[in-house]
N, CA, C and O atoms as a Tinker XYZ file with bonds, in Angstrom:
   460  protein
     1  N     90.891000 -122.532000   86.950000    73     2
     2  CA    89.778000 -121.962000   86.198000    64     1     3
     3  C     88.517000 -122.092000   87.061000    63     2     4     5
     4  O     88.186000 -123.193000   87.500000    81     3
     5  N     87.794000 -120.954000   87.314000    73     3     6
     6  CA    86.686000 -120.936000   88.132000    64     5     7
     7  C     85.368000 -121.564000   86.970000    63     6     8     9
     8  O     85.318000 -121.838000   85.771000    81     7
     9  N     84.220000 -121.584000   88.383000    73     7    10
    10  CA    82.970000 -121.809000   87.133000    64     9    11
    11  C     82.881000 -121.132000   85.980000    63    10    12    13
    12  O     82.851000 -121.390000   84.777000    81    11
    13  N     82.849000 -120.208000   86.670000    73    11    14
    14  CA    82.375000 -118.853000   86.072000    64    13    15
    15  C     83.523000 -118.473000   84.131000    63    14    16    17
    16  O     83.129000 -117.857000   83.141000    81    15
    17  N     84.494000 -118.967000   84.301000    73    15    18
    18  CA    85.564000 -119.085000   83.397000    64    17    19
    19  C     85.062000 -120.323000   82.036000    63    18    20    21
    20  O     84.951000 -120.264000   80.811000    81    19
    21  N     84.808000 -121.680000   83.397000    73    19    22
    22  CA    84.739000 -122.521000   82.607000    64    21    23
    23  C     83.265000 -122.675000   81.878000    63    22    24    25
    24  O     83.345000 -123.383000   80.875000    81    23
    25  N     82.238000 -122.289000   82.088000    73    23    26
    26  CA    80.885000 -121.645000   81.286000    64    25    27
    27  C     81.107000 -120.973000   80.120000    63    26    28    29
    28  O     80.701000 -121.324000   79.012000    81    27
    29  N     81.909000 -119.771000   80.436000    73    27    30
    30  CA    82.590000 -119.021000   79.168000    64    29    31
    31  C     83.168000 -119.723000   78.059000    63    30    32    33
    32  O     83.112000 -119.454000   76.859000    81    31
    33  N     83.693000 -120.602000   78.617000    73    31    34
    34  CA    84.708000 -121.380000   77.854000    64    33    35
    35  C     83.812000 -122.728000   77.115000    63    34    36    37
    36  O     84.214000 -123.368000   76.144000    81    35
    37  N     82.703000 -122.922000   77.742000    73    35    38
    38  CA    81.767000 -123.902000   76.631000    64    37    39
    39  C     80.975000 -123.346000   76.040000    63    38    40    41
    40  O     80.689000 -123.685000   74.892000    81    39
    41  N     80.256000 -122.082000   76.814000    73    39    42
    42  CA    79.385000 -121.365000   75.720000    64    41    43
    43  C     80.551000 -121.162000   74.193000    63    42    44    45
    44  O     80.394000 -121.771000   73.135000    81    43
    45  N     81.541000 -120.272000   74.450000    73    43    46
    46  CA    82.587000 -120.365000   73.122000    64    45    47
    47  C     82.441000 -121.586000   72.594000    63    46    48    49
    48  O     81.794000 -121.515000   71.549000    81    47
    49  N     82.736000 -122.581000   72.845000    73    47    50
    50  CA    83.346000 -124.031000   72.371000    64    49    51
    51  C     82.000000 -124.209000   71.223000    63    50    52    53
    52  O     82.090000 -124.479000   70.026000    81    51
    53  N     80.924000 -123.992000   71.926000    73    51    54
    54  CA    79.377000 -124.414000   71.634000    64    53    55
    55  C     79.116000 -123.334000   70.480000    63    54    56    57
    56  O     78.953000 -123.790000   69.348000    81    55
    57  N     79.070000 -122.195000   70.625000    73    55    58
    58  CA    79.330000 -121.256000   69.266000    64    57    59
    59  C     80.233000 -121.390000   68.239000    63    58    60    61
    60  O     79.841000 -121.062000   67.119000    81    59
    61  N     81.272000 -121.770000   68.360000    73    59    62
    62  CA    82.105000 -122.383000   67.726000    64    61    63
    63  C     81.205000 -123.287000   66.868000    63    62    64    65
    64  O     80.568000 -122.782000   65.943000    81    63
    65  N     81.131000 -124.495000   67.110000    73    63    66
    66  CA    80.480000 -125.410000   66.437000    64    65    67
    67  C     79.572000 -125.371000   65.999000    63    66    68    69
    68  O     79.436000 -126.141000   65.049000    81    67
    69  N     78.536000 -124.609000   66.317000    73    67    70
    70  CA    77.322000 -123.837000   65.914000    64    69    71
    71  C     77.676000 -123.206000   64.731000    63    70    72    73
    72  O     77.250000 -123.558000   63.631000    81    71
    73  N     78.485000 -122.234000   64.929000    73    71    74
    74  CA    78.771000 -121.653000   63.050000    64    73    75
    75  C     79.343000 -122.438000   62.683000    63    74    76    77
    76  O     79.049000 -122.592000   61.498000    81    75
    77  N     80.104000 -123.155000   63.009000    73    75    78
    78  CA    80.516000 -124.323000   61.603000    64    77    79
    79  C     79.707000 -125.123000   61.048000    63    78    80    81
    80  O     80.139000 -125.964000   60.260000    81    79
    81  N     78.381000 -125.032000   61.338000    73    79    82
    82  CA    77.652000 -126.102000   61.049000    64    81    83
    83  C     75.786000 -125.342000   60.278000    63    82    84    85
    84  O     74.752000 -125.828000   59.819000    81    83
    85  N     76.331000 -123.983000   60.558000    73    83    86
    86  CA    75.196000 -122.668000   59.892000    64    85    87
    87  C     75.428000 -122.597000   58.277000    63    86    88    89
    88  O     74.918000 -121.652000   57.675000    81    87
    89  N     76.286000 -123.703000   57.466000    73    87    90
    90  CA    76.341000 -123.597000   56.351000    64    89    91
    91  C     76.214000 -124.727000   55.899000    63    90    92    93
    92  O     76.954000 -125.696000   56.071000    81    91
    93  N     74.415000 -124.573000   54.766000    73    91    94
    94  CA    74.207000 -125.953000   54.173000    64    93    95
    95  C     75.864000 -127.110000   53.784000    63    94    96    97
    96  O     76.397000 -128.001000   54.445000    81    95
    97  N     76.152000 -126.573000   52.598000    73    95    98
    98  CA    77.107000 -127.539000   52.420000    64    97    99
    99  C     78.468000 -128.150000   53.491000    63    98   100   101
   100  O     78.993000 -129.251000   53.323000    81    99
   101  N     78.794000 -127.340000   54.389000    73    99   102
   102  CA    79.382000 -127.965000   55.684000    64   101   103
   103  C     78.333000 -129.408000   56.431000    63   102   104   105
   104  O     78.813000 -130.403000   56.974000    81   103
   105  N     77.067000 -129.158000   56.268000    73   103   106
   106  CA    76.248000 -130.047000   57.322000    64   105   107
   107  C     76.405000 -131.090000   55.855000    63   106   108   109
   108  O     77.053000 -132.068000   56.227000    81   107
   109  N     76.177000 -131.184000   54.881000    73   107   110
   110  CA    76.853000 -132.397000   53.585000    64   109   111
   111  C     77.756000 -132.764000   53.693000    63   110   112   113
   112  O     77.805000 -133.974000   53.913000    81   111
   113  N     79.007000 -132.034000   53.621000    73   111   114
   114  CA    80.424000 -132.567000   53.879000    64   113   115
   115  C     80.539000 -133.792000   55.204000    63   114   116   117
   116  O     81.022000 -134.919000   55.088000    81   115
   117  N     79.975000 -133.211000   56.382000    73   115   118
   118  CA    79.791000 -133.933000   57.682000    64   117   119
   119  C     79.285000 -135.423000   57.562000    63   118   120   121
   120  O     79.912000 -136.446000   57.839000    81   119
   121  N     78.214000 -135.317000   57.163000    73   119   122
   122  CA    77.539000 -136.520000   56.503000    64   121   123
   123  C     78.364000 -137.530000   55.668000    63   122   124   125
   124  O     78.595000 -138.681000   56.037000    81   123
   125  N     78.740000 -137.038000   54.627000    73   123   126
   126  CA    79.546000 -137.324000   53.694000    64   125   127
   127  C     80.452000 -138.359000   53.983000    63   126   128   129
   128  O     80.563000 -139.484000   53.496000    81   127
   129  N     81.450000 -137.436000   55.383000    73   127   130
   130  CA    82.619000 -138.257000   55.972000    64   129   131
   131  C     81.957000 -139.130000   56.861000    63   130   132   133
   132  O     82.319000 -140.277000   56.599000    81   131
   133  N     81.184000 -139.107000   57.755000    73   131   134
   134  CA    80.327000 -140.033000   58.363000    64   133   135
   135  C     80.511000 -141.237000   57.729000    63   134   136   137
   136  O     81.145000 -142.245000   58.039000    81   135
   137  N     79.767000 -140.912000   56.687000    73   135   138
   138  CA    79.655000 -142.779000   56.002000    64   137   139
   139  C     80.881000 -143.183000   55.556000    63   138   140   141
   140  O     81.049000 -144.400000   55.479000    81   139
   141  N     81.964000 -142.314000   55.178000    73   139   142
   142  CA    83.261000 -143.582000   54.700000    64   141   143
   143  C     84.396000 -142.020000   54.644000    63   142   144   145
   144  O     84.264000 -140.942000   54.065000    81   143
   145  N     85.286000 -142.481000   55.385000    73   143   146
   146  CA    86.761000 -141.315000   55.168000    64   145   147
   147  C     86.582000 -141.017000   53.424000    63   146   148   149
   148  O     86.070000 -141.713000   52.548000    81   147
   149  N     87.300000 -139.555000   53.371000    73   147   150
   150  CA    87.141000 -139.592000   51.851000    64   149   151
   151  C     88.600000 -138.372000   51.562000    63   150   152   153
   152  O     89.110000 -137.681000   52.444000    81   151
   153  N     88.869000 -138.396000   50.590000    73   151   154
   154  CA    89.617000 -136.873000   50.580000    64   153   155
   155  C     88.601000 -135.683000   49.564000    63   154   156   157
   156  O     87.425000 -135.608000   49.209000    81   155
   157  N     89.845000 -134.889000   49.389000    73   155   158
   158  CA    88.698000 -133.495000   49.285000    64   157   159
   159  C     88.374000 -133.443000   47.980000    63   158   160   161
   160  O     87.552000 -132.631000   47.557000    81   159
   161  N     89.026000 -134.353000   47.183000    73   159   162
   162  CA    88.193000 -134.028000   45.586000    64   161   163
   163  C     86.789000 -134.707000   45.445000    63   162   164   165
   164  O     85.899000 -134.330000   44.683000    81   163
   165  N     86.724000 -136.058000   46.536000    73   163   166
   166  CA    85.571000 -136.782000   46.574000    64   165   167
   167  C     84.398000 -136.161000   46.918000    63   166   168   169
   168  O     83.344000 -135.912000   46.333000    81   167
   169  N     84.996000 -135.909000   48.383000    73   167   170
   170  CA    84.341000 -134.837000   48.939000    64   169   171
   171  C     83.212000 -133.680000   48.073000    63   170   172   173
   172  O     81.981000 -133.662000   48.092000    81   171
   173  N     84.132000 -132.826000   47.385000    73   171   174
   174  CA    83.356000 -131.962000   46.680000    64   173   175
   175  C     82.852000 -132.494000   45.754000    63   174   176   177
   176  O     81.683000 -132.121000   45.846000    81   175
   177  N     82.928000 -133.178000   44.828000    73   175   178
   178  CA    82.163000 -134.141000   43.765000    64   177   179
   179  C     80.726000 -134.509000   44.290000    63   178   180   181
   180  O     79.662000 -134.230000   43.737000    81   179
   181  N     80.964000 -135.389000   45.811000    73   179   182
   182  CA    79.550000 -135.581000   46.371000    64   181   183
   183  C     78.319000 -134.797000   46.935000    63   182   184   185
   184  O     77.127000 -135.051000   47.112000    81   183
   185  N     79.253000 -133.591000   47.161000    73   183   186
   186  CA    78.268000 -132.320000   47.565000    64   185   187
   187  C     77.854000 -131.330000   46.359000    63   186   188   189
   188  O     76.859000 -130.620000   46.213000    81   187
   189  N     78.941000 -131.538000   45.585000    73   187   190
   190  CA    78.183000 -130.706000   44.692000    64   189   191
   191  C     78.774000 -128.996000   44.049000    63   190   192   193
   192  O     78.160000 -128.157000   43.391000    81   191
   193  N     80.292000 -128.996000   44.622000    73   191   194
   194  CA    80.942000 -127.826000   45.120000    64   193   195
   195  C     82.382000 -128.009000   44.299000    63   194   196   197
   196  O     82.740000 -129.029000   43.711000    81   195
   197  N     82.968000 -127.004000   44.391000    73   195   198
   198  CA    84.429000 -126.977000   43.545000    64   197   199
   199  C     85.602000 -127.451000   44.823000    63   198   200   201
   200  O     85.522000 -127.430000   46.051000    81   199
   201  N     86.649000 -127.857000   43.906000    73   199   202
   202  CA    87.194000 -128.356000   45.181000    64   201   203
   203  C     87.882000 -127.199000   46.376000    63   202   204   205
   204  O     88.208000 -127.315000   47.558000    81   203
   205  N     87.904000 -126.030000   45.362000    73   203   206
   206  CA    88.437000 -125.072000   46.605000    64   205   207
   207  C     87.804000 -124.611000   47.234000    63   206   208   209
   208  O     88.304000 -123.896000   48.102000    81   207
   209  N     86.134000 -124.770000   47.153000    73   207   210
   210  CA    85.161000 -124.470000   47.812000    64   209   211
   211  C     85.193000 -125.237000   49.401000    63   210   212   213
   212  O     85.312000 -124.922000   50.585000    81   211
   213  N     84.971000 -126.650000   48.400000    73   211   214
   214  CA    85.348000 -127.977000   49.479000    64   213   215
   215  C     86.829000 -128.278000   50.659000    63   214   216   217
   216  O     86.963000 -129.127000   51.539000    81   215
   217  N     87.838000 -127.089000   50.150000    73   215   218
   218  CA    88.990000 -126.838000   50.761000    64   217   219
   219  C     88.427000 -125.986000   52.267000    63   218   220   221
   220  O     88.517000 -126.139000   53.485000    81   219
   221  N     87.963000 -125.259000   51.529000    73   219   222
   222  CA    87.893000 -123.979000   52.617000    64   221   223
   223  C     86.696000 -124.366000   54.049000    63   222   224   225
   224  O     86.811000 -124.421000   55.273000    81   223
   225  N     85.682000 -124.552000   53.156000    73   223   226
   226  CA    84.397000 -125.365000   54.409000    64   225   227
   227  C     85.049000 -126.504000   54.989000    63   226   228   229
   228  O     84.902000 -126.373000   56.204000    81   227
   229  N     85.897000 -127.883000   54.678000    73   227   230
   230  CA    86.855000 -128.845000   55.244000    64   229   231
   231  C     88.059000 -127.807000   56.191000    63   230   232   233
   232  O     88.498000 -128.487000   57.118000    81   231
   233  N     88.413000 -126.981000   56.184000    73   231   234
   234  CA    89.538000 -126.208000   57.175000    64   233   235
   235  C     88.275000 -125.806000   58.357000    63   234   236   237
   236  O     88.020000 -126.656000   59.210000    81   235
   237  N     87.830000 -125.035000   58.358000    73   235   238
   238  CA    86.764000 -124.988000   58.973000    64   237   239
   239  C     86.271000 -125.906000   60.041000    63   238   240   241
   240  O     86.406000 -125.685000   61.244000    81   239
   241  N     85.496000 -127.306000   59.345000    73   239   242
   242  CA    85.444000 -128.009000   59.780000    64   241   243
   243  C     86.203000 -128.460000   60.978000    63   242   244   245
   244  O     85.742000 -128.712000   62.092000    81   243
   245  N     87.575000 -128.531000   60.532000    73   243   246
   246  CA    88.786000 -129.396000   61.166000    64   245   247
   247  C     89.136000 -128.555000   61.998000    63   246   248   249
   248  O     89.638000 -128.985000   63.036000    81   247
   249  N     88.951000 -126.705000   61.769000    73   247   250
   250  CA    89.597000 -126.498000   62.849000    64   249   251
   251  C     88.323000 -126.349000   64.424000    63   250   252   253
   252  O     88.636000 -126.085000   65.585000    81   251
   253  N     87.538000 -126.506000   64.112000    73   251   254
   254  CA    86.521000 -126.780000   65.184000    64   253   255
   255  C     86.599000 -127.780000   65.509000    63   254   256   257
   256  O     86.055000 -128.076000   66.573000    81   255
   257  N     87.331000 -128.816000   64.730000    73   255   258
   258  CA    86.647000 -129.961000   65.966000    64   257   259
   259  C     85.910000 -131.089000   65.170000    63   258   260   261
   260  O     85.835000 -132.219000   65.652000    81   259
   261  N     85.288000 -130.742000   63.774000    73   259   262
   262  CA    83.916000 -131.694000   63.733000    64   261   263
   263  C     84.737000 -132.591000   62.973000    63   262   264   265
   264  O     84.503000 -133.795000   63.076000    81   263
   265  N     85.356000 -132.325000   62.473000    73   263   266
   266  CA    86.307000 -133.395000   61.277000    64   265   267
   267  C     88.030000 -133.643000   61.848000    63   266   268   269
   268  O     88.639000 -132.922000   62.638000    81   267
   269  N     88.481000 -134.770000   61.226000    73   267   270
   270  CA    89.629000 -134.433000   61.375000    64   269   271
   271  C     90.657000 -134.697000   60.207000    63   270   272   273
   272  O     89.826000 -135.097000   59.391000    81   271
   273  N     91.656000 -134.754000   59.643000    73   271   274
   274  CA    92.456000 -135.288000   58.441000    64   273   275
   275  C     93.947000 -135.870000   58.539000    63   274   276   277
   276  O     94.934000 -135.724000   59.260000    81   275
   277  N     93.650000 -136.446000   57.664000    73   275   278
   278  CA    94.670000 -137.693000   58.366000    64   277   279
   279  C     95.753000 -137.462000   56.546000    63   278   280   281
   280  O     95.195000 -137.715000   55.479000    81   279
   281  N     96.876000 -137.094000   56.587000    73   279   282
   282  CA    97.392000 -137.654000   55.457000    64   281   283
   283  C     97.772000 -138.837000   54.897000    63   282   284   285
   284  O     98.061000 -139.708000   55.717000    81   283
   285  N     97.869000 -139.165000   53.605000    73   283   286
   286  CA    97.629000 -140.731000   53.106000    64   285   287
   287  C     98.688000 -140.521000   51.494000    63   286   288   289
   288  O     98.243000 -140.448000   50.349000    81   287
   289  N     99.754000 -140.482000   51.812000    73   287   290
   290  CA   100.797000 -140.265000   50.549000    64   289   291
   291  C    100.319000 -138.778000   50.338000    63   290   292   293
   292  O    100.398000 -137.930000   51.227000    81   291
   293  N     99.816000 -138.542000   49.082000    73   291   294
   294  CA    99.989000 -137.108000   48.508000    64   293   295
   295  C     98.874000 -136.370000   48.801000    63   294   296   297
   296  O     98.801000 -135.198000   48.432000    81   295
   297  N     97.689000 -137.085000   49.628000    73   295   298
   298  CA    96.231000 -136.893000   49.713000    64   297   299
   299  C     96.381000 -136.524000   51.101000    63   298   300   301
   300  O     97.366000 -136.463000   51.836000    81   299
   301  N     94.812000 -136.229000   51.322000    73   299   302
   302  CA    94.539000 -135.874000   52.790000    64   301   303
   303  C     92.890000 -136.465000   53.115000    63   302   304   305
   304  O     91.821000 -135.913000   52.857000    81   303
   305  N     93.096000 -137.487000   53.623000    73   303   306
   306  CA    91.750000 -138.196000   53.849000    64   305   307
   307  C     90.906000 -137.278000   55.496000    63   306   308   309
   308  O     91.298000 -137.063000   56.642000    81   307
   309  N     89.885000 -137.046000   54.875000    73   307   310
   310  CA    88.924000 -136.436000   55.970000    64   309   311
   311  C     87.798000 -137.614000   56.385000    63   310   312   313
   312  O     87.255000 -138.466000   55.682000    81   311
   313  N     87.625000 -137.191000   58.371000    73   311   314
   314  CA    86.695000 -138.351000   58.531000    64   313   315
   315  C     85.873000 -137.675000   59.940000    63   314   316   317
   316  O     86.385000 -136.792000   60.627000    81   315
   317  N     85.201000 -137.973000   60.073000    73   315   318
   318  CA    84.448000 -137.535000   61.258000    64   317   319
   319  C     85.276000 -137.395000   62.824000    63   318   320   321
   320  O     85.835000 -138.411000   63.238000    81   319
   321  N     85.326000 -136.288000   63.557000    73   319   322
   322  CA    85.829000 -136.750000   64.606000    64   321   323
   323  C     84.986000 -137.133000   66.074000    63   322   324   325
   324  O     85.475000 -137.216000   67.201000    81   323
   325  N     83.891000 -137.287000   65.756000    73   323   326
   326  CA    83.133000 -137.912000   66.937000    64   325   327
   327  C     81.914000 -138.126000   66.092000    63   326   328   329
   328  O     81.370000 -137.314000   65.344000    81   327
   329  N     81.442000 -139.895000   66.458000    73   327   330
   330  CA    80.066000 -139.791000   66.320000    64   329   331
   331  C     78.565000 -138.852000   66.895000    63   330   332   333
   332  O     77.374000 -139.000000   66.622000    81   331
   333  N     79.036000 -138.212000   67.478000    73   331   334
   334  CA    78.175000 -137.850000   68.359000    64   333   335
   335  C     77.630000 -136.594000   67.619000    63   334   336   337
   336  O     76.651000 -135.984000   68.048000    81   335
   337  N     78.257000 -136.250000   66.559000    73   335   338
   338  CA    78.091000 -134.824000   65.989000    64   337   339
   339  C     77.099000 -135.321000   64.949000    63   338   340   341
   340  O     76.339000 -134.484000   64.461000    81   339
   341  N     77.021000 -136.568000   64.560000    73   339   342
   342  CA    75.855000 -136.845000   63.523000    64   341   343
   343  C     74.825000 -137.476000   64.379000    63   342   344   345
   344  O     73.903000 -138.002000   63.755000    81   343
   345  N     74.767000 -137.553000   65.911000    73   343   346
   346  CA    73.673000 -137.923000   66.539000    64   345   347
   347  C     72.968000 -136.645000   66.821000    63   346   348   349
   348  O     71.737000 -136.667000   66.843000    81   347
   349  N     73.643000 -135.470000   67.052000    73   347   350
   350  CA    73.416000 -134.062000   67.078000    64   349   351
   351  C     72.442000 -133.591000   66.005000    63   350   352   353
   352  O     71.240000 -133.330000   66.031000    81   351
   353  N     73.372000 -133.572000   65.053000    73   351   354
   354  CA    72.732000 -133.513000   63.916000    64   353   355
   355  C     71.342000 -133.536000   63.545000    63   354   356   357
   356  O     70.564000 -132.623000   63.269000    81   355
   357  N     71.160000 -135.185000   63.620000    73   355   358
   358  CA    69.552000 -136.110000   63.496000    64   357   359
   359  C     69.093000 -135.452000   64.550000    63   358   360   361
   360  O     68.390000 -134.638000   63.952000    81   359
   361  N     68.985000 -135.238000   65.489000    73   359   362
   362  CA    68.302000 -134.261000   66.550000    64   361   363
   363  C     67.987000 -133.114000   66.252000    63   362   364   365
   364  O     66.917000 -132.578000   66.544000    81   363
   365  N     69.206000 -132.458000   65.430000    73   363   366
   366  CA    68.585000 -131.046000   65.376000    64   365   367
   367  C     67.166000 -131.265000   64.097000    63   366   368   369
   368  O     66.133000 -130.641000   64.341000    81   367
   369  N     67.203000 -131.966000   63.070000    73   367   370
   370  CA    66.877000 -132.737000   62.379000    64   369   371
   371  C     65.038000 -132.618000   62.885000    63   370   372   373
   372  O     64.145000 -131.913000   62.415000    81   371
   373  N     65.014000 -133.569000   63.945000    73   371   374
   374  CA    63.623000 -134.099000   64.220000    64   373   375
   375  C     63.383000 -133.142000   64.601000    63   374   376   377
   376  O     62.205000 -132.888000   64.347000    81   375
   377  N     64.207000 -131.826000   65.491000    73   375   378
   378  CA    62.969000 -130.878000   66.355000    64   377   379
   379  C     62.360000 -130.012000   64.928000    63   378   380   381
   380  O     61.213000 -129.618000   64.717000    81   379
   381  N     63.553000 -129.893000   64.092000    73   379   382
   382  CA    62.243000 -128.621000   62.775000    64   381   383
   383  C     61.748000 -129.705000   62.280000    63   382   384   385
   384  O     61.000000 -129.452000   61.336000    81   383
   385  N     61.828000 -130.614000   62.474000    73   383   386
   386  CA    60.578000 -131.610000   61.610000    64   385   387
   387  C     59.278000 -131.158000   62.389000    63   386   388   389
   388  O     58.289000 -130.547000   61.986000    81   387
   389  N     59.583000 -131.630000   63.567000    73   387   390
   390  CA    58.478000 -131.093000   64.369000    64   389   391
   391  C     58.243000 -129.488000   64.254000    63   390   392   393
   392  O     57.055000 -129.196000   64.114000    81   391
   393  N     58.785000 -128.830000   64.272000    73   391   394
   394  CA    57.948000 -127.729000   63.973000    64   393   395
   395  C     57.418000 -127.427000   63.041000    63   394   396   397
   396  O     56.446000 -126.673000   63.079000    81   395
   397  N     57.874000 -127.900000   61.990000    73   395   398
   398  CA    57.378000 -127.853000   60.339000    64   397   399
   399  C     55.873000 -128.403000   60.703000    63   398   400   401
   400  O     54.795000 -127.817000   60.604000    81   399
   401  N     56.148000 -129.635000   61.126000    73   399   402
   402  CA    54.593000 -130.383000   60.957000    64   401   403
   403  C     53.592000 -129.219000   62.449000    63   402   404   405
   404  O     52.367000 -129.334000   62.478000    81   403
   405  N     54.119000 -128.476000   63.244000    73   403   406
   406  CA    53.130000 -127.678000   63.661000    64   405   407
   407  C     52.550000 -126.676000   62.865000    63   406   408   409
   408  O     51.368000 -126.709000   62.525000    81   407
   409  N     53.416000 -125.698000   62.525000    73   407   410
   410  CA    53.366000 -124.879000   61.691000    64   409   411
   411  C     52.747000 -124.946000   60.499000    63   410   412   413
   412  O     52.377000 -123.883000   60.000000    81   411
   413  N     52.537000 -126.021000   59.893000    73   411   414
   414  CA    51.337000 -127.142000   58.979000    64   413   415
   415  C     50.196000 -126.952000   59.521000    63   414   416   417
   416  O     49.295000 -126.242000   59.073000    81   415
   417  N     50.188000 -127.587000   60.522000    73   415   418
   418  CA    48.792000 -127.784000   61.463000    64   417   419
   419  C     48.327000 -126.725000   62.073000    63   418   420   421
   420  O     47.301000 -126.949000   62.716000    81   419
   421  N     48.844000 -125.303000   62.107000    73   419   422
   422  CA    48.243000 -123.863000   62.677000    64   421   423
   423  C     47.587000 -123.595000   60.844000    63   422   424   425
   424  O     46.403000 -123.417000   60.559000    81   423
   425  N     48.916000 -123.650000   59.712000    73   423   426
   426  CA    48.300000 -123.385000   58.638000    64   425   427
   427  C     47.158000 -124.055000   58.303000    63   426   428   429
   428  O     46.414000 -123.305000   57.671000    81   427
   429  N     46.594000 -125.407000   58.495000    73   427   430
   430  CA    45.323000 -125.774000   57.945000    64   429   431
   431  C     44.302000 -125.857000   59.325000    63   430   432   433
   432  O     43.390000 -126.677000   59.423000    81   431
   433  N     44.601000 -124.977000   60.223000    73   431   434
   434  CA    43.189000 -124.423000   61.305000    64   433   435
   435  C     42.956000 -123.133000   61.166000    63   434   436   437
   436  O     42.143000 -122.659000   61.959000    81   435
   437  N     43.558000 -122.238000   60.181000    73   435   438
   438  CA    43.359000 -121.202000   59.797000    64   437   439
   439  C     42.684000 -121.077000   58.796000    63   438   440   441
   440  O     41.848000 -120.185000   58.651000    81   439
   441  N     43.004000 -122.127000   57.797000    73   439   442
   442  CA    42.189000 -122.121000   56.474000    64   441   443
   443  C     40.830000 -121.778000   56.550000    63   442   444   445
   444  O     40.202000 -122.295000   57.475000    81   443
   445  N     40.255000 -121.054000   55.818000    73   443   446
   446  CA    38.597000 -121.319000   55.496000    64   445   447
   447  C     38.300000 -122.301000   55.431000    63   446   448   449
   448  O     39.336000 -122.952000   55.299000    81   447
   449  N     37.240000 -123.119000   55.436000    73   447   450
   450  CA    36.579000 -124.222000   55.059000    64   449   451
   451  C     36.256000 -123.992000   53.942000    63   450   452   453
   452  O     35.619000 -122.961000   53.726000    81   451
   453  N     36.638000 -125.006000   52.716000    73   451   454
   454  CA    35.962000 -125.049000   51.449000    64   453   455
   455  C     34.968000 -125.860000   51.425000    63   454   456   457
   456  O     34.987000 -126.966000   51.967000    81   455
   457  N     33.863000 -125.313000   50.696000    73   455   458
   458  CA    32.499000 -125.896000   50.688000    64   457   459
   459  C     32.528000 -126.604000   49.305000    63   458   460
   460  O     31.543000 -127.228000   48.911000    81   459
């Protein structure tokens, strides 16, 4: 595999994970498993979603990469598959914080002055 191949092949990888992660309740689920393995009825209970909702965004998940599932008798426990995706995360996190709080600060240098 040349450079040129293997670029292709992370930009994909990197889009990949990128849409799996362009849907509020997927970036919950993530979290979710972060703090403690769970299966999928928990799962959706904590986010807020039906469980076949919570089926379909968890396949997803798993088949990118961000999760993984482990069976456990009749269940299927889901859990993070790299920390690094909730260090990602908190990153993506602080930069719109930061822009929020610019975008604040252009909105009140625009304001009129109230007298």
């Amino acid at each position: 595999m040349n450079n040129n191949s293997l670029a292709k092949e992370i930009n994909l990888l990197h889009a990949r994970i990128c849409s799996a992660i362009s849907e509020p309740n997927r970036i919950l689920l993530i979290y979710a498993v972060a703090e403690k393995p769970r299966n999928v009825n928990k799962l959706a209970e904590i986010v807020g979603i039906s469980q076949s909702a919570a089926s379909r965004h968890l396949k997803v998940l798993r088949e990118r990469g961000l999760i993984q599932a482990q069976r456990d008798g009749a269940q299927v426990i889901y859990s993070l598959a790299d920390e690094r995706f909730i260090q990602a995360l908190e990153l993506l996190r602080e930069v719109m914080l930061d822009q929020l709080s610019q975008q604040a600060d252009l909105i009140k240098q625009n304001q009129p002055n109230e007298r």
